[in-house]
C-alpha positions as CSV (number, residue, x, y, z in Angstrom):
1,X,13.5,39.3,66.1
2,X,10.3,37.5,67.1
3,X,10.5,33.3,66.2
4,X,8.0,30.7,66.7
5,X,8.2,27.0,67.5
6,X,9.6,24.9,64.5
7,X,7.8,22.6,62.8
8,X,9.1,18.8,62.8
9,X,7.9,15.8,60.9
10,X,5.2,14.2,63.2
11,X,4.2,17.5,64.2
12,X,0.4,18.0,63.0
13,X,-1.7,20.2,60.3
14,X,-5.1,21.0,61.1
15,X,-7.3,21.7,58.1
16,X,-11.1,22.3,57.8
17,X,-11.9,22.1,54.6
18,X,-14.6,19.7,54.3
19,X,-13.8,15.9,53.6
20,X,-15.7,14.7,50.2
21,X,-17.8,11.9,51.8
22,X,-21.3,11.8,52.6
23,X,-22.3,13.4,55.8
24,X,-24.3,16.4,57.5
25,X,-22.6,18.8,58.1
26,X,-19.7,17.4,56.5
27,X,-16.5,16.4,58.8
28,X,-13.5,18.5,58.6
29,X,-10.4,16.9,57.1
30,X,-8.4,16.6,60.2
31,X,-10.3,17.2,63.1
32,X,-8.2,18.1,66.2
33,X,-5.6,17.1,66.8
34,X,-4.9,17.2,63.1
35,X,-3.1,14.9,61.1
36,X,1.0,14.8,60.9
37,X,3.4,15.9,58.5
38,X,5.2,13.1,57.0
39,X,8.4,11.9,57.1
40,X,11.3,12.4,55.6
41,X,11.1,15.8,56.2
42,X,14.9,16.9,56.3
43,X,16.1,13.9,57.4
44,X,19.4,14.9,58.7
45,X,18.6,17.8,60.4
46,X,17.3,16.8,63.8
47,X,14.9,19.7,65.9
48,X,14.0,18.2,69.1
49,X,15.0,14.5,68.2
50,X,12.8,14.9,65.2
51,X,13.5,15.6,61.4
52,X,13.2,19.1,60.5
53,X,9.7,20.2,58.7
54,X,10.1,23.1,55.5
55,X,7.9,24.4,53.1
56,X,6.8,21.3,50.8
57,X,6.4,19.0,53.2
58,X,3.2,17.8,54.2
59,X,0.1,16.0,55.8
60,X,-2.0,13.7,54.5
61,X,-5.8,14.7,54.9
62,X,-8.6,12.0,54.4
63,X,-10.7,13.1,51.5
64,X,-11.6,10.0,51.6
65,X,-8.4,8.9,49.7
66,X,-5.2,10.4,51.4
67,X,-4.6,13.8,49.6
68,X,-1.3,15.7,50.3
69,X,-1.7,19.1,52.1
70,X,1.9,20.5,51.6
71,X,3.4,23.6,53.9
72,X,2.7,26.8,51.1
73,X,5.2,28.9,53.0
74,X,8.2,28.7,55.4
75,X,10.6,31.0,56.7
76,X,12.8,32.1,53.4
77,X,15.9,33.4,55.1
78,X,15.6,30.4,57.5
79,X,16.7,27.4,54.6
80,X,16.7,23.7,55.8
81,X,18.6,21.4,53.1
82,X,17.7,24.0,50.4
83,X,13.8,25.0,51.6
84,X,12.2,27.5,53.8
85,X,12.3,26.0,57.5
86,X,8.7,25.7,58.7
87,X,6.8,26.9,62.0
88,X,3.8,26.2,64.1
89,X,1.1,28.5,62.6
90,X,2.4,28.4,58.8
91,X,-0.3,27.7,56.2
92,X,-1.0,24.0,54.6
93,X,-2.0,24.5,51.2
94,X,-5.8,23.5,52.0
95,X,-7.5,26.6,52.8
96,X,-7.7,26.9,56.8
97,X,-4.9,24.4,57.2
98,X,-2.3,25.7,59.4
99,X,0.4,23.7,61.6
100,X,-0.5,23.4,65.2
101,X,1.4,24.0,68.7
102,X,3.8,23.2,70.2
103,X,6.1,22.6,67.5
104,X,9.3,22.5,69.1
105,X,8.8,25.1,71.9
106,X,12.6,25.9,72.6
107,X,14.2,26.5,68.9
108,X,12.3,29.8,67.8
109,X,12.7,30.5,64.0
110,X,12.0,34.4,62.8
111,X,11.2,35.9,59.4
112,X,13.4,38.6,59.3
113,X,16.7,38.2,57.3
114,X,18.3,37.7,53.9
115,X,17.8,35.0,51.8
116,X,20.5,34.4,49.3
117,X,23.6,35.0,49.1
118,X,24.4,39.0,48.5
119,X,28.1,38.8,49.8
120,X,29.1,35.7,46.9
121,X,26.8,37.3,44.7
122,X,28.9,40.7,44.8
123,X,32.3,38.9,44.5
124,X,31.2,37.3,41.8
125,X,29.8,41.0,40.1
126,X,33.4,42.5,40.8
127,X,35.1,39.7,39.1
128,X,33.8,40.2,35.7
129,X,35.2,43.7,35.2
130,X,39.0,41.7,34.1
131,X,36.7,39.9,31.0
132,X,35.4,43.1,29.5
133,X,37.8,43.6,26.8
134,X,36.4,45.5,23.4
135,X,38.3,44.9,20.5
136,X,40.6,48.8,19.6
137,X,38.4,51.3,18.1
138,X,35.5,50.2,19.2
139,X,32.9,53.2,20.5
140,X,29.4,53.8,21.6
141,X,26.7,55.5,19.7
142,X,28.3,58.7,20.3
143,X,31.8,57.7,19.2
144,X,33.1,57.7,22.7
145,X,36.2,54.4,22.7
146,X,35.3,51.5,25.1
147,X,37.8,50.8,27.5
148,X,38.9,47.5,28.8
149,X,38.5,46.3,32.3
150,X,35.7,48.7,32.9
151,X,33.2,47.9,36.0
152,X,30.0,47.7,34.2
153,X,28.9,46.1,30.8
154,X,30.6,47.6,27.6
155,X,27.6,46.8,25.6
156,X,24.2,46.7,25.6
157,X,24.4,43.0,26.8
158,X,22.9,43.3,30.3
159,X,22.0,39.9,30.0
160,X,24.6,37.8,28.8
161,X,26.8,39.6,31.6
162,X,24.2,38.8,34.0
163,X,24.5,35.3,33.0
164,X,28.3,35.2,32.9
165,X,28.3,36.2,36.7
166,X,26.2,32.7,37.2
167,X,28.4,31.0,34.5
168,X,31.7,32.1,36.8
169,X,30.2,31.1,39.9
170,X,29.1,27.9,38.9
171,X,31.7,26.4,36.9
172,X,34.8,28.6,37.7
173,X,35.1,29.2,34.1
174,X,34.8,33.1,32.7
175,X,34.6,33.1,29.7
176,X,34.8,37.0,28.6
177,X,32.3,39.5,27.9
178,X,33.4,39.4,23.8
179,X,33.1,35.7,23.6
180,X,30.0,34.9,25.3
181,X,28.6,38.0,23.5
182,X,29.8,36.9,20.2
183,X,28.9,33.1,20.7
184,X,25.1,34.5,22.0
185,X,25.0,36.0,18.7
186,X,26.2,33.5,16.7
187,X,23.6,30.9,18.7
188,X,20.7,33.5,17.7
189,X,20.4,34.6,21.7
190,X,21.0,37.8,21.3
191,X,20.0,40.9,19.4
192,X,23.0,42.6,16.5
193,X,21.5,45.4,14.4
194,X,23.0,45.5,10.7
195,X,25.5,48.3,9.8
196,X,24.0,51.6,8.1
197,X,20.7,50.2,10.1
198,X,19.6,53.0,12.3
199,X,20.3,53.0,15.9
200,X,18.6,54.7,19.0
201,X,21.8,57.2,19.0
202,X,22.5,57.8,15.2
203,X,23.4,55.0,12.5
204,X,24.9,51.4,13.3
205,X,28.6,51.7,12.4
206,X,31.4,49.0,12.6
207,X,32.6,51.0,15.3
208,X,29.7,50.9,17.7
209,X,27.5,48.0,16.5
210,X,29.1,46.1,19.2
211,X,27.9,48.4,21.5
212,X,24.1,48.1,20.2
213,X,24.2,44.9,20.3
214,X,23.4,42.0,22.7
215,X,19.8,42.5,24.1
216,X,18.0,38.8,25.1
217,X,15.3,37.9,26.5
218,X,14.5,35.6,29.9
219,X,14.6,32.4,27.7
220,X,17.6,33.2,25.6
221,X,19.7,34.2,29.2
222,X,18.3,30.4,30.0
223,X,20.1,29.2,26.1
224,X,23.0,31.2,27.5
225,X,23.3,29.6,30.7
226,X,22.7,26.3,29.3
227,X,25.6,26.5,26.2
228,X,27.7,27.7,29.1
229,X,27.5,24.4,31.1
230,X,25.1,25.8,33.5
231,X,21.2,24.1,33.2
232,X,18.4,26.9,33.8
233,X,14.7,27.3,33.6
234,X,12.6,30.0,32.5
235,X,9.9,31.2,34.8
236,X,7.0,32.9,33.4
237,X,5.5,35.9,34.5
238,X,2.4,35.9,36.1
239,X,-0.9,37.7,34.7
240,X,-0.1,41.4,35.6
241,X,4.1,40.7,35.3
242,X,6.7,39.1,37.3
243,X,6.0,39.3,40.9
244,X,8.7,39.1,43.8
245,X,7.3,35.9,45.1
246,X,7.9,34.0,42.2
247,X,11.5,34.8,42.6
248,X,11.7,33.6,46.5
249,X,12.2,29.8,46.8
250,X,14.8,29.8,43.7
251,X,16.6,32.7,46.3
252,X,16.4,30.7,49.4
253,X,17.7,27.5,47.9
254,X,20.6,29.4,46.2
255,X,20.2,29.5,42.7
256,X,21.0,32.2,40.0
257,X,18.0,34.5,39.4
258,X,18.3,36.8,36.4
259,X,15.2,39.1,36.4
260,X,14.1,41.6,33.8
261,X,12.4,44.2,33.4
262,X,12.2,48.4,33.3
263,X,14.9,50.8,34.4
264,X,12.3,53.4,35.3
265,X,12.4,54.7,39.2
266,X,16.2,52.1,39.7
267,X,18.7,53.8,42.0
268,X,21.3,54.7,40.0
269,X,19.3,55.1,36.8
270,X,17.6,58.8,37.0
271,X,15.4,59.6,34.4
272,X,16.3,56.9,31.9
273,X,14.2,54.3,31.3
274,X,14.5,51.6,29.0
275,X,14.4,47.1,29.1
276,X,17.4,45.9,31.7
277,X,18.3,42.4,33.1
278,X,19.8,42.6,36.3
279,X,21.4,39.4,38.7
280,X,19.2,39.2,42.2
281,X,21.0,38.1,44.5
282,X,18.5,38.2,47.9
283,X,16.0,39.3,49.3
284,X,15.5,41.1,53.2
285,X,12.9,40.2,55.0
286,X,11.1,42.3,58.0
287,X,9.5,40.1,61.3
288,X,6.3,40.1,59.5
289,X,7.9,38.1,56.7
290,X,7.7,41.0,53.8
291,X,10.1,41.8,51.3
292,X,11.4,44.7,52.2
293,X,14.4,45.1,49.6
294,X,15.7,43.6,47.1
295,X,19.6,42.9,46.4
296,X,21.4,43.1,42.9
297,X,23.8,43.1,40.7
298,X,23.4,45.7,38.0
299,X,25.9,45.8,35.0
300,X,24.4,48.5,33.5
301,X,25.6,50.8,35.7
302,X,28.8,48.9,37.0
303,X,27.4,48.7,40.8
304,X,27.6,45.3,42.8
305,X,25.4,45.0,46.0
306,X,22.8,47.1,44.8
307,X,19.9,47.7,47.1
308,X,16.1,49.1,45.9
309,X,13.1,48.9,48.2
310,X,10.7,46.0,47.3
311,X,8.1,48.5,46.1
312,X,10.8,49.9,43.4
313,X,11.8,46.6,42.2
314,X,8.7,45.6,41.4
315,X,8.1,48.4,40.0
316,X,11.1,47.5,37.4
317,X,9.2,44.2,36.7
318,X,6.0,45.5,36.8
319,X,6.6,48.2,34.3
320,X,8.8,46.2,32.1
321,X,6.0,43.7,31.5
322,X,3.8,46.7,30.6
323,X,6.1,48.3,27.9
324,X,6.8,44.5,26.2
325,X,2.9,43.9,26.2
326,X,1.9,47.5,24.6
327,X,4.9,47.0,22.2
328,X,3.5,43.7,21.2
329,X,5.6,41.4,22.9
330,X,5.1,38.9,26.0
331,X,6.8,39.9,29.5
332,X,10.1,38.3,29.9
333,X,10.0,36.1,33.1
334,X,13.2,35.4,35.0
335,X,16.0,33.0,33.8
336,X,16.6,30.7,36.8
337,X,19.8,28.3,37.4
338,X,18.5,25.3,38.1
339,X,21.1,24.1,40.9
340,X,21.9,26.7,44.0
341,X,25.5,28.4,42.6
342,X,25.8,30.5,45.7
């Protein structure tokens, strides 16, 4: 795995963007040797005598009032007190800024790894199988009985039981697939079509409503959380969907990521396609600091540990934000725990 030097509070930040003061041609903001990243940095974590620098931290550049040039990116797999671990030659936020040598010439950090926590995140998927539970005589839309105990979702609630993973995990409490589908209901978080309605396989029924039943979006699985003792956030899509990089910080530092999206091209899935919400639970990273997979949870299918390529999982976000804009609605976003759980 190729490293370079980490980054330390009094290390420096060159950045050439032009200060705002009059001159010709104007001065750069921090001519050499640059100006130095401010403490605290991560104040108990000590690299070469000094505190530790992350993504967030930053310089001050003379503009010509002191104007904060935070690190824009770190090493994700590499967390320091919950944020990417910095390096000589990462990027300020001011365009051209970048964090000079030496750095801390004998600890090397790399970019390659997993951020998150896939081996929690999958005992906390294999747990939930003892809470599903559906009440005798209950079926799916083609009449088929619902059995207990069974390793993926028993209705179409891929959400809720994407949350109750997070809920277990955070709070030791599980709750049960029926009641935390029942109380989503009741709380107006999740979807319940009416008996004698019609249904995408045949009429609603007492027997399978259950089963048609339970779809949310990003900001009711953030209700869901929340009624369930666990704070989230939403996070909105950006322009053209959800992209992968919006999810990476909230991975690094630990917290519960629910993403939605499309089924289309999943492992596991085949032909279907159709809206899904699955748990992420990391992210791998090569030595040029690309997502190269994705890790999940996927209830809808009953696998733990999944693993699709970065190019199909945003795929899955990228096409699910398509089908809800053509069918009138806004992309979903991802439902984000507000405290690492992992």
């Amino acid at each position: 795995m190729s490293g370079k030097p980490a980054a330390r509070v009094g290390d420096t930040i060159l950045c050439l963007l032009p200060q705002t003061v009059p001159a010709t041609p104007p001065p750069p903001h921090a001519p050499p040797p640059g100006l130095p990243i401010m403490p605290p940095g991560a104040a108990t974590v000590l690299i070469g005598g000094k505190p530790a620098a992350r993504m967030g931290d930053f310089s001050n550049c003379l503009a010509p009032v002191p104007t904060p040039n935070p690190i824009m990116r770190g090493a994700f797999p590499v967390p320091i007190m919950n944020m990417p671990a910095a390096r000589v030659s990462d990027s300020g936020t001011h365009p051209g800024s970048v964090i000079m040598p030496p750095g801390c010439p004998t600890v090397l950090i790399g970019l390659s790894g997993v951020t998150g926590n896939p081996r929690l995140g999958n005992q906390a998927c294999q747990s939930m199988a003892a809470g599903r539970n559906p009440p005798p005589g209950s079926t799916d839309a083609s009449g088929n009985a619902l059995g207990s105990n069974s390793p993926g979702q028993s209705y179409n609630n891929c959400g809720i039981e994407s949350s109750r993973q997070l809920v277990q995990q955070a709070t030791g409490a599980n709750p049960g697939q029926e009641t935390m589908l029942n109380n989503a209901i009741a709380n107006g978080n999740a979807s319940q079509p009416a008996i004698g309605s019609a249904g995408s396989g045949g009429p609603v029924t007492a027997q399978n409503q259950a089963w048609y039943s339970g779809g949310t979006t990003s900001g009711q699985q953030v209700s869901i959380l929340g009624n369930n003792g666990v704070p989230a956030s939403r996070i909105a899509p950006a322009a053209g969907g959800m992209q992968l990089s919006q999810l990476e910080t909230a991975l690094s530092q630990g917290r519960g990521v629910i993403a939605n999206g499309d089924v289309a091209g999943l492992p596991g899935w085949g032909t279907q396609t159709g809206a899904h919400a699955v748990t992420v639970t990391g992210f791998e990273y090569d030595d040029a600091g690309n997502i190269t997979h994705v890790i999940y949870n996927d209830t809808g299918i009953g696998v733990c540990n999944q693993r699709a390529t970065a190019a199909q999982f945003q795929n899955f976000l990228t096409t699910g934000a398509n089908n809800a804009v053509a069918n009138g609605f806004a992309p979903s976003g991802a439902a984000v725990t507000n405290n690492p759980v992992w």
